[in-house]
C-alpha positions as CSV (number, residue, x, y, z in Angstrom):
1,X,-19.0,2.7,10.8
2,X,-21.0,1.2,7.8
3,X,-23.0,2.3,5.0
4,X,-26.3,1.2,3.5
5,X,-27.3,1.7,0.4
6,X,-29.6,4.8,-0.8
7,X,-33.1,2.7,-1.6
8,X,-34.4,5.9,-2.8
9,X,-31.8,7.1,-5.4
10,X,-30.0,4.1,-5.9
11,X,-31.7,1.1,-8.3
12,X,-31.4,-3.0,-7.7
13,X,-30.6,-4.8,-10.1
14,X,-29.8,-8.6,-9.5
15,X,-27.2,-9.0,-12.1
16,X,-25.8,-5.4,-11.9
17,X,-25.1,-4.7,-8.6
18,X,-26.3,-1.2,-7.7
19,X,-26.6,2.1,-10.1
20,X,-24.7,4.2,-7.7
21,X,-24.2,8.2,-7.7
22,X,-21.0,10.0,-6.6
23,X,-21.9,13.7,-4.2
24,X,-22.6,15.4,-6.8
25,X,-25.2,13.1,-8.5
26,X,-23.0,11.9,-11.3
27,X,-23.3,8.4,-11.6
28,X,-20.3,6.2,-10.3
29,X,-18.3,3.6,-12.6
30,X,-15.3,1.6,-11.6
31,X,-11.6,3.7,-12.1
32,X,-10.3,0.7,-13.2
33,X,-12.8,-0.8,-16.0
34,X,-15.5,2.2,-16.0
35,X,-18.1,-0.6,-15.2
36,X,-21.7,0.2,-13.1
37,X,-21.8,-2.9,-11.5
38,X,-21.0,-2.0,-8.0
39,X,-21.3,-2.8,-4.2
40,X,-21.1,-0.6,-1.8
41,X,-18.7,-2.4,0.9
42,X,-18.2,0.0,4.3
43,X,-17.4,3.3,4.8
44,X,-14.3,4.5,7.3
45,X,-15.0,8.5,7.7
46,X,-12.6,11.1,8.9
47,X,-9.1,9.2,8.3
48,X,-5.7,11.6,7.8
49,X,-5.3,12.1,4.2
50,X,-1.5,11.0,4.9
51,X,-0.7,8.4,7.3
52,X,3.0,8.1,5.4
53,X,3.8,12.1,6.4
54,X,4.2,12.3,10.7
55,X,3.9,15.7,12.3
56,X,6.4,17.9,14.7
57,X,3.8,18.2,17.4
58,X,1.1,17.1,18.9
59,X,-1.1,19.8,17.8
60,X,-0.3,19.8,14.2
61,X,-0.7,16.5,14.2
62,X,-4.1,16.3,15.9
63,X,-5.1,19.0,13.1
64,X,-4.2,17.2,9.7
65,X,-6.5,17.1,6.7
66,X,-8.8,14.2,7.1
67,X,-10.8,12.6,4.4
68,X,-13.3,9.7,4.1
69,X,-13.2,6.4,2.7
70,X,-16.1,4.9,0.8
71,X,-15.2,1.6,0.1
72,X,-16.7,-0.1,-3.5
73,X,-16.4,-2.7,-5.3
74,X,-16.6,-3.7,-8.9
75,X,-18.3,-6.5,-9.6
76,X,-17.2,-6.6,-13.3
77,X,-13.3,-6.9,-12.6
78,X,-12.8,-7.4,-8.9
79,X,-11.6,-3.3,-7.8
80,X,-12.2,-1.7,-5.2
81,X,-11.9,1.6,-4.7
82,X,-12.6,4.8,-2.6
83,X,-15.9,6.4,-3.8
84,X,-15.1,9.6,-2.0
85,X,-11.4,10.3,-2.5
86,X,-10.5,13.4,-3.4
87,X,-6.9,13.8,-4.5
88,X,-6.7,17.6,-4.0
89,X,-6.0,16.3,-0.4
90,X,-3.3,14.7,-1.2
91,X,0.6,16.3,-2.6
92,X,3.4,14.4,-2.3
93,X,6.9,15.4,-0.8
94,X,9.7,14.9,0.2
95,X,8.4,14.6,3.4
96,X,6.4,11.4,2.3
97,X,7.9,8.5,3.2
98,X,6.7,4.8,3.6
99,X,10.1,3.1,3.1
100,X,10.5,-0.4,5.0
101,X,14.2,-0.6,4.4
102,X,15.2,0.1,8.0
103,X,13.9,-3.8,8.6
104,X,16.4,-6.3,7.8
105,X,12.8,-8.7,7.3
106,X,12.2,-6.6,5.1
107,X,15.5,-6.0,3.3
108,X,15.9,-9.7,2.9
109,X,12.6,-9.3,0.8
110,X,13.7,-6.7,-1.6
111,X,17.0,-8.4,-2.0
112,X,15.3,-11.7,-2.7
113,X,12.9,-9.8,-5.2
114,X,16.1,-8.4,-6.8
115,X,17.7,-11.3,-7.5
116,X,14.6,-13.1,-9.2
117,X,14.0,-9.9,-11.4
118,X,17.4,-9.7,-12.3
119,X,18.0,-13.8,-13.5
120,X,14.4,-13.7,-14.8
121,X,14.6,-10.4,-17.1
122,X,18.6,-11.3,-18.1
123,X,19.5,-7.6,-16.1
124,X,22.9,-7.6,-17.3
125,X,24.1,-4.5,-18.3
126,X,20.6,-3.0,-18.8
127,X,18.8,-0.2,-18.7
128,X,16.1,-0.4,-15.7
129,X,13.4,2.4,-15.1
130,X,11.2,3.1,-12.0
131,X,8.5,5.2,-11.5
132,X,7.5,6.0,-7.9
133,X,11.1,4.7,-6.8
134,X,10.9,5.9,-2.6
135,X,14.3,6.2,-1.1
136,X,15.8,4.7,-4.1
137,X,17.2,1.6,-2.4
138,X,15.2,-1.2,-5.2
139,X,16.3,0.4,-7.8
140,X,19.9,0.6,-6.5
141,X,19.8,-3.3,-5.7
142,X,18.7,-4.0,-8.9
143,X,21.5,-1.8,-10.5
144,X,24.2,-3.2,-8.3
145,X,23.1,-6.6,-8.9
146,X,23.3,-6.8,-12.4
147,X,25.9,-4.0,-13.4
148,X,22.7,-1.9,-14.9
149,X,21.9,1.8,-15.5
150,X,19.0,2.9,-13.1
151,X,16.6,5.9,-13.8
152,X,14.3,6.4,-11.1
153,X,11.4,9.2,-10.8
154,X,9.8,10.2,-7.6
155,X,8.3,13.7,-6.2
156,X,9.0,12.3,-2.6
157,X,12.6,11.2,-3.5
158,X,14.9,12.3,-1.1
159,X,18.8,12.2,-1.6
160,X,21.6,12.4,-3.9
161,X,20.8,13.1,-7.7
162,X,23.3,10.3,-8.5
163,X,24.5,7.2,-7.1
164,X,27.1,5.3,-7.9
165,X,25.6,1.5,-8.1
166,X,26.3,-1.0,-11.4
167,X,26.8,1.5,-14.1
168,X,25.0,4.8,-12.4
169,X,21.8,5.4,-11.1
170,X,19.8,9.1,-11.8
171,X,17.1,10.0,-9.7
172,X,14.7,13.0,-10.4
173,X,12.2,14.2,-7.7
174,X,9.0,14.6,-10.1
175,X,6.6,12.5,-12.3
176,X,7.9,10.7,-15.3
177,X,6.6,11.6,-18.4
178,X,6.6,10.3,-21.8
179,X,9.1,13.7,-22.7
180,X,12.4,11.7,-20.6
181,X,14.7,10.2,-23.1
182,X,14.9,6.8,-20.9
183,X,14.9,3.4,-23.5
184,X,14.2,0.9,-20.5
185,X,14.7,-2.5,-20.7
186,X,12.5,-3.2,-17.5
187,X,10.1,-0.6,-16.8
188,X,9.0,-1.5,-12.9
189,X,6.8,0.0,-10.0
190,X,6.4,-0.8,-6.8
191,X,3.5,0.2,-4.4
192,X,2.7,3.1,-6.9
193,X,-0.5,2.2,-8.5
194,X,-2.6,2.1,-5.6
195,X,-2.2,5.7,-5.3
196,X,-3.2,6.6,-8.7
197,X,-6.9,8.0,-8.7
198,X,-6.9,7.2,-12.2
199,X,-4.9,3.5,-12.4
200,X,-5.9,2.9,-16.5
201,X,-4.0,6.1,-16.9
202,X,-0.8,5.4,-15.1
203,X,-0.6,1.5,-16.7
204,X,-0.8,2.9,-20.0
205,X,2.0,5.5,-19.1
206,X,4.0,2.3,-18.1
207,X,2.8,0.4,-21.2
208,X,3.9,3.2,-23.4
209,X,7.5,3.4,-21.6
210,X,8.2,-0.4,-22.1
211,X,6.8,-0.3,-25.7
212,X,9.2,1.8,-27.5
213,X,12.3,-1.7,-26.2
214,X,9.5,-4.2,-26.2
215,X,10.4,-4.2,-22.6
216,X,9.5,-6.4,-19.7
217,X,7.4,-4.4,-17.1
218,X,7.1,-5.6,-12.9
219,X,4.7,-4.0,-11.2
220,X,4.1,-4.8,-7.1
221,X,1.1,-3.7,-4.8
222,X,-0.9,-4.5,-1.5
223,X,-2.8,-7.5,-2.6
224,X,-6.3,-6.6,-2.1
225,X,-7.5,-10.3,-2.0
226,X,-5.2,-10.0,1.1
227,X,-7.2,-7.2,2.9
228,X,-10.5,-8.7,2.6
229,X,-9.9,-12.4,3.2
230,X,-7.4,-12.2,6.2
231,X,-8.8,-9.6,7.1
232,X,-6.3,-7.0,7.1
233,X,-8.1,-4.2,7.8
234,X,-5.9,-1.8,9.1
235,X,-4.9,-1.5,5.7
236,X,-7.8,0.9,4.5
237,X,-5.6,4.3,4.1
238,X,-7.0,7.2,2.2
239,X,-3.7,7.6,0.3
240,X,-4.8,4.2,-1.5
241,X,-7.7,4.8,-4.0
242,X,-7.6,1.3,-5.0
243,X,-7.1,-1.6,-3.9
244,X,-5.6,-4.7,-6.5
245,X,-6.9,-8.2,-6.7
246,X,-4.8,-10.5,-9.0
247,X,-8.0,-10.4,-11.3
248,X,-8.1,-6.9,-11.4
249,X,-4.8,-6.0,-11.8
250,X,-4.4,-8.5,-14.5
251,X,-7.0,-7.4,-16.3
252,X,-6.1,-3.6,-15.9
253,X,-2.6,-4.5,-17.3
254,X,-4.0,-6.5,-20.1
255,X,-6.8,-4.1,-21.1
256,X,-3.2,-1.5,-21.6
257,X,-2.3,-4.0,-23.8
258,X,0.6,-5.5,-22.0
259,X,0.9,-9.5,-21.7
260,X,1.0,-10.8,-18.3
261,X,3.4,-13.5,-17.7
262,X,3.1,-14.4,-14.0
263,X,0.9,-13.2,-11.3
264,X,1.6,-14.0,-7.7
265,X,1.3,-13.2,-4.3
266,X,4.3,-12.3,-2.1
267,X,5.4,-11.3,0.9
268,X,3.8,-13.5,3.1
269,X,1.0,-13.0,0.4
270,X,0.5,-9.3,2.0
271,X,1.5,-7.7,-1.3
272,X,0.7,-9.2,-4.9
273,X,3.1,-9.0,-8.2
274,X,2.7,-9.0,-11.8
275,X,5.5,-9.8,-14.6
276,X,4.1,-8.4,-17.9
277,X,5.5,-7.9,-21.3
278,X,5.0,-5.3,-24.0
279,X,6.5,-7.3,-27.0
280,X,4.5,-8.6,-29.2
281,X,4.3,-12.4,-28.4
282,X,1.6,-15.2,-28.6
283,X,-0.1,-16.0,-25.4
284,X,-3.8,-15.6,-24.3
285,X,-5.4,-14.1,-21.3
286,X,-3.8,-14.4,-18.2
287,X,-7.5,-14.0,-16.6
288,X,-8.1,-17.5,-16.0
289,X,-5.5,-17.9,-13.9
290,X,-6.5,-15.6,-11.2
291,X,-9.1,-15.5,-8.1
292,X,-12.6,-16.5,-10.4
293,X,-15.4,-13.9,-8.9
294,X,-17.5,-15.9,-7.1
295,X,-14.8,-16.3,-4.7
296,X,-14.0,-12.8,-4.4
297,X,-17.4,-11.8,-4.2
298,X,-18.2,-13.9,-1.2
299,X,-15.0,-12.5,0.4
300,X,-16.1,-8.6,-0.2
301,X,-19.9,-9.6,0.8
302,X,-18.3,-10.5,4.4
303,X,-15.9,-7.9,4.8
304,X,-18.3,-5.6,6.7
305,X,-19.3,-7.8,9.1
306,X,-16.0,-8.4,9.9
307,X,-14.9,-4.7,10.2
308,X,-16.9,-4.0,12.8
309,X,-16.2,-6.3,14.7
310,X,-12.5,-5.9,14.6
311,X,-12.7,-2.5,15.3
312,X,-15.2,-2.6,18.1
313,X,-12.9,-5.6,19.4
314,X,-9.5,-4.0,19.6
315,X,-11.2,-0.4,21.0
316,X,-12.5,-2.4,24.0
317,X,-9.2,-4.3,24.7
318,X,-7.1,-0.8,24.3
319,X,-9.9,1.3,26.7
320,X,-9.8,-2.4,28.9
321,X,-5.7,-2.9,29.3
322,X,-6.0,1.2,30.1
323,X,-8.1,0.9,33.0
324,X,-6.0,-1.5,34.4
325,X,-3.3,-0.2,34.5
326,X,-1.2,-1.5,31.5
327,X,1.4,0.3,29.8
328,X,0.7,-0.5,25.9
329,X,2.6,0.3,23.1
330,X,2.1,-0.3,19.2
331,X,5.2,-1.1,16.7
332,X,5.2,0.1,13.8
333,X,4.7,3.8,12.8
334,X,4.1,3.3,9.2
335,X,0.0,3.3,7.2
336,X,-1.3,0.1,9.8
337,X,-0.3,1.9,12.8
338,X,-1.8,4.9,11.8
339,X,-4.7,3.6,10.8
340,X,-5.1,1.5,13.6
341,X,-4.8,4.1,16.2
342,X,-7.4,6.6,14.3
343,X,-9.5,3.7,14.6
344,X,-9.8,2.2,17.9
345,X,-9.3,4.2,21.0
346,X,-5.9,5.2,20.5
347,X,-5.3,8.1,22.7
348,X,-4.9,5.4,25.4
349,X,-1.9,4.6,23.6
350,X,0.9,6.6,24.6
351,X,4.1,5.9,22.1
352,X,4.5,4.1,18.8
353,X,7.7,3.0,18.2
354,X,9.8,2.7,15.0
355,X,13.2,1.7,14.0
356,X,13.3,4.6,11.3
357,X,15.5,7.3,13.2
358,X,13.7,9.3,10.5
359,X,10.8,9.0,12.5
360,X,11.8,9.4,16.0
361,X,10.7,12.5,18.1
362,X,7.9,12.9,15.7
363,X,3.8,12.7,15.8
364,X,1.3,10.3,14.7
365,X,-1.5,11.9,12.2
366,X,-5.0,12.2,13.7
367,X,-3.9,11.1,17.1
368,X,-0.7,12.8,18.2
369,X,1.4,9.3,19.3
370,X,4.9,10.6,20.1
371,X,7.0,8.0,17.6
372,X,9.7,6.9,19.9
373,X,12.9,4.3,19.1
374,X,12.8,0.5,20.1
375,X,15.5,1.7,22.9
376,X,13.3,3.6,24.7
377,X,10.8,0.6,25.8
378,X,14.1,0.1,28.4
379,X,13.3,2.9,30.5
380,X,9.7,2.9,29.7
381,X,8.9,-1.1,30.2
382,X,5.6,-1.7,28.3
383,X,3.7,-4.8,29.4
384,X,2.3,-5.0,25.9
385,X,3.3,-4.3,22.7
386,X,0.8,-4.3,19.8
387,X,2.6,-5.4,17.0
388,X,0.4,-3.8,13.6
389,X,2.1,-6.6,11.0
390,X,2.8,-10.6,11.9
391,X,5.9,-10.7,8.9
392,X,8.2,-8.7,11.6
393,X,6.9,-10.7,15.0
394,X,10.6,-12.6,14.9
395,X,12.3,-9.4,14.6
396,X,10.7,-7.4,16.9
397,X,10.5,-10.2,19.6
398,X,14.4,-10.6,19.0
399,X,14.9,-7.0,19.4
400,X,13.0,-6.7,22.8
401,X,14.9,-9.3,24.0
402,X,17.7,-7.9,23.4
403,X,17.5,-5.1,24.8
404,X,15.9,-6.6,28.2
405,X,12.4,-5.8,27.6
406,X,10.0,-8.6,28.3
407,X,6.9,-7.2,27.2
408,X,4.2,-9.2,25.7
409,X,4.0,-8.7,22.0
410,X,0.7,-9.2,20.0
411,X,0.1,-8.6,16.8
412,X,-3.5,-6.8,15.9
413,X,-4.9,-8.8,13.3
C-alpha cells in the first residue's frame, strides 16, 4: 500500500528532500511552485478514475478506468499532488456530478456562504462569474440574494441555459475562456482547482478574469491540512491532482498576482477558503498567516503510518461484521464512499445509500454497490450503517429514525 523511495535513481539531500523522476525519467517538480524539493508520501494503486460518475450495472461498473495515486509532497510550499495522474483518463460530463445540495446540512452551508460573500463583496446588483459552477445552485443563491447577474461555466452542467434568479443567470456547458465577454465583479470557484493538473494555470485564468473590474475573487477547496491531520483519508480520489493547504493555496494565489485577504477553514474545517483581490492595493503577504512548514511537515511525515493502518483496520471490521452475520450498509455515495469501498473489503457491503434520486438504481465504480434510497433501509433493516462523513451524522440519525430504522450508525474516520 506504500511506496519507498528509489535509493538507486533517486538522490538525498537533507535540505532538498528527494530529486525524484516521473515514468518516463523526467525529473519531477511541484505543479504548483515547479519546486524539486519533494517527499514521496504513499501510493494508493488502481483507484476509478471517477468516483463522481456511477455506472448502470454492475458489470460496467466493476470495469471502469482505474488509475493510481502517487501521493507527493512539496516541501517548498506545502502541495501535494498525484505524481502519476494522467488526465487523459479523465473527461468531464454531464454525467459528472458531485453536487451535495440534496442535504439540507449541507444547504444551510452554501446559504450561510452566500450571505457572507454577498455583505462582504457589497453583491448588490452585480455581476458574479463562476467557473466550474456544478448544478448551478451557488451561483443561483448568490444571484437571488443580492439581485445580481450570474454567468456560470461548467462542461458537466446539466439544466436549463437560463434561470430566472436576481437579474438572470446564464449557464454554458464548457470551459471559460478569456474570449467570453463577462466583466465580473466577483470572479469565484468552488471545489474546481483541485482538479486542475495544472493549478498555476487555472489561477492565473481566474486572476486574468477579475483583473480587467479589479474584481474580488473566492475560491473554496478540500482543505488538505484537513486530510492529513484528521486523518481523512478517504479523501484520496484520482479526480483530485492536488490537494490545498492554506500555505499553498495562498501562495499559489499570490504568486498569480492576486492579494489574499482572508484565508480560512470551513465546513467543519473539511474544506478551506480564500478571499483574494486583484486591485491594486497595499498589503503584504498573506503567507505568514498560514500553517508555518514545520507543522505541516510533521503532519505529511505521519500520514503513511496512519494509512495503513486505517485501511487495514476498517477491511478487518467489514470482512469481521460479514462473518457474523451483520447486515452493513455505507451512506453516502459520493468520492468518500467510493473510495472507501475500493479500499477496504467492500464487496461485503451490499448497498450504499444516497438521498440524490439521481443516484438511485445505479452502481458504485470499482466495486458494483447497488446505490439505493434512505427508504429502502425499512425493508432491508441494516444493523449498521457506516456513515463516510461525521458533518451529516445528525441528519442521517434523524432520518433513520424516522423512518423506523434503528440501525447503528458509525462514521469511518
Amino acid at each position: 500500500m506504500t511506496i519507498q523511495a528509489d535509493r538507486e535513481s533517486h538522490v538525498h539531500d537533507a535540505t532538498s528532500g528527494i530529486a525524484m523522476t516521473d515514468s518516463n525519467g523526467k525529473a519531477l517538480v511541484c505543479t504548483a511552485c515547479g519546486s524539486s524539493r519533494l517527499q514521496q508520501v504513499v501510493e494508493v494503486p488502481n483507484l476509478p478514475a471517477f468516483c463522481n460518475v456511477l455506472l448502470n450495472s454492475v458489470e460496467d461498473a466493476r470495469a471502469v478506468t482505474r488509475g493510481d495515486i502517487r501521493l507527493v509532497y512539496c516541501e517548498e510550499c506545502a502541495f501535494l499532488f498525484n505524481s502519476a495522474f494522467d488526465d487523459s483518463l479523465l473527461a468531464y460530463s454531464p454525467d459528472y456530478s458531485n453536487s451535495l445540495s440534496c442535504s439540507p446540512s449541507f444547504g444551510s452551508f452554501l446559504q450561510e456562504m452566500s450571505v457572507r460573500l454577498v455583505e462582504k463583496h457589497n453583491l448588490n446588483e452585480k455581476t458574479v462569474l463562476e467557473l466550474g459552477c456544478g448544478d448551478g445552485d451557488f451561483l443561483t443563491r448568490l444571484s437571488t440574494l443580492g439581485n445580481n447577474r450570474g454567468f456560470g461555466f461548467d462542461p458537466s452542467y446539466y439544466g436549463p441555459e437560463e434561470v430566472d434568479a436576481g437579474k438572470g443567470v446564464s449557464f454554458k456547458t464548457s470551459y471559460y475562456s478569456s474570449d467570453d465577454a463577462v466583466n465580473p465583479d466577483l470572479v469565484c470557484s468552488r471545489h474546481v482547482l483541485e482538479h486542475v493538473a495544472e493549478p498555476m494555470d487555472f489561477v492565473r485564468l481566474l486572476a486574468e478574469a477579475a483583473r480587467g473590474n479589479e474584481a474580488d475573487l473566492y475560491i473554496e477547496v478540500p482543505d488538505g491540512k484537513y486530510m492529513i491531520e484528521k486523518p481523512a483519508i478517504w479523501d484520496l480520489i484520482y479526480e483530485h491532482p492536488g490537494y490545498f493547504t492554506d500555505r499553498s493555496l495562498v501562495s499559489i494565489i499570490e504568486k498569480a498576482g492576486l492579494r489574499v485577504t482572508e484565508a480560512r477553514p470551513t465546513f467543519l474545517d473539511q474544506f478551506l477558503y480564500v478571499d483574494a483581490s486583484a486591485a491594486d492595493r497595499p498589503g503584504g503577504s498573506f503567507l505568514d498567516q498560514t500553517t508555518g512548514l514545520d507543522t505541516l511537515d510533521e503532519l505529511v511525515s505521519g500520514f503513511r503510518d496512519v494509512f495503513d493502518r486505517t485501511v487495514k483496520r476498517w477491511s478487518d471490521e467489514v470482512v469481521s461484521m460479514a462473518v457474523a452475520g451483520k447486515r452493513v450498509v455505507a451512506w453516502g455515495a459520493g468520492s468518500k464512499g467510493v473510495t472507501f469501498l475500493n479500499l477496504v473489503q467492500g464487496g461485503k457491503i451490499e448497498h450504499i445509500v444516497d438521498i440524490n434520486p439521481a443516484k438511485h438504481g445505479r452502481y458504485v465504480p470499482g466495486t458494483g454497490q447497488s446505490v439505493v434510497s434512505p427508504e429502502s433501509l425499512v425493508e432491508y433493516q441494516p444493523d449498521l450503517v457506516l456513515l463516510m462523513n461525521g458533518a451529516y451524522e445528525s441528519e442521517v440519525t434523524s432520518s433513520l429514525r424516522s423512518l423506523g430504522v434503528n440501525a447503528k450508525v458509525t462514521v469511518v474516520d
